[in-house]
N, C-alpha and C positions, 0 to 999 in steps of 0.2 A: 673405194679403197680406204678412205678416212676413218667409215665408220666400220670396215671389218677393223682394220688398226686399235680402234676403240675399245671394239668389243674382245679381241684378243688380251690386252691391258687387264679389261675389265676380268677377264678370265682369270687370267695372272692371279690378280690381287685376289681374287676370291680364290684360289687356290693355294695363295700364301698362308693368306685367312684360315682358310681348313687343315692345312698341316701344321697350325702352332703361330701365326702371325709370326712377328721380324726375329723371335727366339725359340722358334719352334717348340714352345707348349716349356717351354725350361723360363728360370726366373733370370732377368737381368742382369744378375749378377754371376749365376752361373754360365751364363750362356759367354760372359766377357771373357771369364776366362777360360772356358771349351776355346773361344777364337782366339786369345793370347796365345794360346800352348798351339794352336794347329798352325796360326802362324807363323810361330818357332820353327815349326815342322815343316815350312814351304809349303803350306797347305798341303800337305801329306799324311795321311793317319799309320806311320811307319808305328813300328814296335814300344821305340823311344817315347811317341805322344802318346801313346795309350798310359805307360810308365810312368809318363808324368804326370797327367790326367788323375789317374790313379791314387799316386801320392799327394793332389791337392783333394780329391772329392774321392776319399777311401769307403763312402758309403753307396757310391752311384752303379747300382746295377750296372752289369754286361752288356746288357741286352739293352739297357736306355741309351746307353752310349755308343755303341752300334748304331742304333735308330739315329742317332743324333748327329753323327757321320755323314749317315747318307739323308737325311733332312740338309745339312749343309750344302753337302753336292747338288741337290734338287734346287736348295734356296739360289744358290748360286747359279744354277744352269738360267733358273726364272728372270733372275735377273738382268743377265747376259741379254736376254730374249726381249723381257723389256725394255733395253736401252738399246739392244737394234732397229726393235718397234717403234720407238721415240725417235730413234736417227731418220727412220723411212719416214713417218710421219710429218717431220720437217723437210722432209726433201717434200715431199706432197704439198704440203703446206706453202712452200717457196713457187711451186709451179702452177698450184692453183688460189695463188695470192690474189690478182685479178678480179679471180671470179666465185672467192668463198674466203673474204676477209674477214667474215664474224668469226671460219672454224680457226682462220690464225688467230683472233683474239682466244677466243676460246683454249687452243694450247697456248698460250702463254701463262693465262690465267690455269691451265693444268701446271704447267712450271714452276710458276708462282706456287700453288699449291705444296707442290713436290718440296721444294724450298722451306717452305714455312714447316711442313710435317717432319723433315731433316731436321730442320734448327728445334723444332717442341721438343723430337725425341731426344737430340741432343742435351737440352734442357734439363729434361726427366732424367737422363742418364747422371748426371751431373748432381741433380737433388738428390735423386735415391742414395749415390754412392755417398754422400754429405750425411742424408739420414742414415745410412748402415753405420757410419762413422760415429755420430751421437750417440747411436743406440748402444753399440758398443762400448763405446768410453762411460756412460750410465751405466751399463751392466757391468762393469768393471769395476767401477768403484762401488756401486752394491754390492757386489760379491766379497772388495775389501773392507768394505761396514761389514759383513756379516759375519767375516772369519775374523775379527777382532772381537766382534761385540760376543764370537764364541768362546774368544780365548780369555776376555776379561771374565765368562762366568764359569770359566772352566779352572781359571786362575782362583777365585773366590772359593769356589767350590775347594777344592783342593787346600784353602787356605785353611775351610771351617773344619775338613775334615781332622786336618793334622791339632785344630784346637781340641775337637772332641778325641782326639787319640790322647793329646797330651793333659788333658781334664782326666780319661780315663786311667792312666799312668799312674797318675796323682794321687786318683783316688784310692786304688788298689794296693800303693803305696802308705797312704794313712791307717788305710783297713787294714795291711799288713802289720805296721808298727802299731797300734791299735792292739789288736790280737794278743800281740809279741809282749805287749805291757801287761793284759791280761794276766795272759800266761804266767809269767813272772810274779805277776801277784799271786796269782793263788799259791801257785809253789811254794813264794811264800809264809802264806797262811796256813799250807798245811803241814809244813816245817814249824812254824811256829805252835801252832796246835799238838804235834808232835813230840816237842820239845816238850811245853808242857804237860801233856801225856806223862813222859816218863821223870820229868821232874817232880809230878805226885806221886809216883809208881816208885819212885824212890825213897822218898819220904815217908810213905806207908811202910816198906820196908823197916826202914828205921826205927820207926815208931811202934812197931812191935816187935824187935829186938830186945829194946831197952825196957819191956814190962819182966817183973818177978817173974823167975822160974821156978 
């Protein structure tokens, strides 16, 4: 009976193994809060945890989340079954202590195991969530370097432009008064030339008025 016990376990685990190990094929950190929210729910996948599910992870297919429901339920049943397995196995263990004291070494040393693989994961869980933590606060302040270092050359920008507007003002402005002086001068000149004009035109006049008739 030990070694069906064994072999059943062993099935277990490799059945875990094949539907997604301890997060069913989902990332750690998704899968924390899949179990947050169903917990909420009394382990129940009522309407409300789907609703909430939803509003944390707005991009997670239907259909994965469905799957990942009843992966739960599976993961869950497996377990159950494992730690009955484990229960009958020390009852076995205790009755055939006597006369198979290496296989009670041997589950303890499973125990041990079991323990130590609980505390790593535990570990891991812990790091990752540490490293999601950095990587975000890094990506965070990258993202505030970047929309500064957009807005000082947006700022600059904007600064050169209004110089070349008000360069071009200026100039349009000289080139107008420029013009305007022109202008004025000749009108001048040809007032002046004018005058002249009829200042000889007059004079001729005159000056043959005053010859013998």
């Amino acid at each position: 009976e030990i070694e069906s016990i064994r072999a059943q376990l062993a099935s277990l685990d490799e059945e875990v193994r094949g539907a997604g190990g301890e997060t069913g094929g989902w990332t750690t950190f998704e899968h924390q809060v899949f179990l947050r929210l169903l917990r909420a729910s009394n382990m129940r996948a009522t309407d409300a945890f789907y609703a909430r599910i939803r509003e944390r992870m707005p991009d997670l297919p239907e259909e994965k989340l469905v799957d990942h429901v009843r992966w739960t339920s599976e993961y869950d049943a497996r377990q159950v079954q494992k730690r009955r397995l484990l229960a009958r196995w020390r009852e076995r263990k205790a009755e055939l202590e006597r006369k198979a004291a290496e296989e009670a070494d041997e589950l303890q040393a499973e125990e041990a195991t079991l323990r130590r693989q609980e505390e790593e994961r535990e570990r891991c869980l812990q790091e990752e969530r540490k490293r999601k933590v950095s990587e975000w606060r890094h990506a965070r302040a990258a993202e505030e370097q970047r929309i500064a270092v957009e807005q000082r050359i947006a700022a600059a920008e904007q600064a050169r432009l209004e110089r070349e507007q008000l360069r071009s003002r200026q100039q349009l402005s000289r080139e107008a008064a420029e013009a305007y002086r022109s202008q004025k001068e000749a009108e001048r000149v040809q007032a002046a030339r004018a005058e002249a004009a009829a200042n000889a035109a007059s004079k001729r006049a005159l000056s043959g008025e005053d010859r013998p008739r």
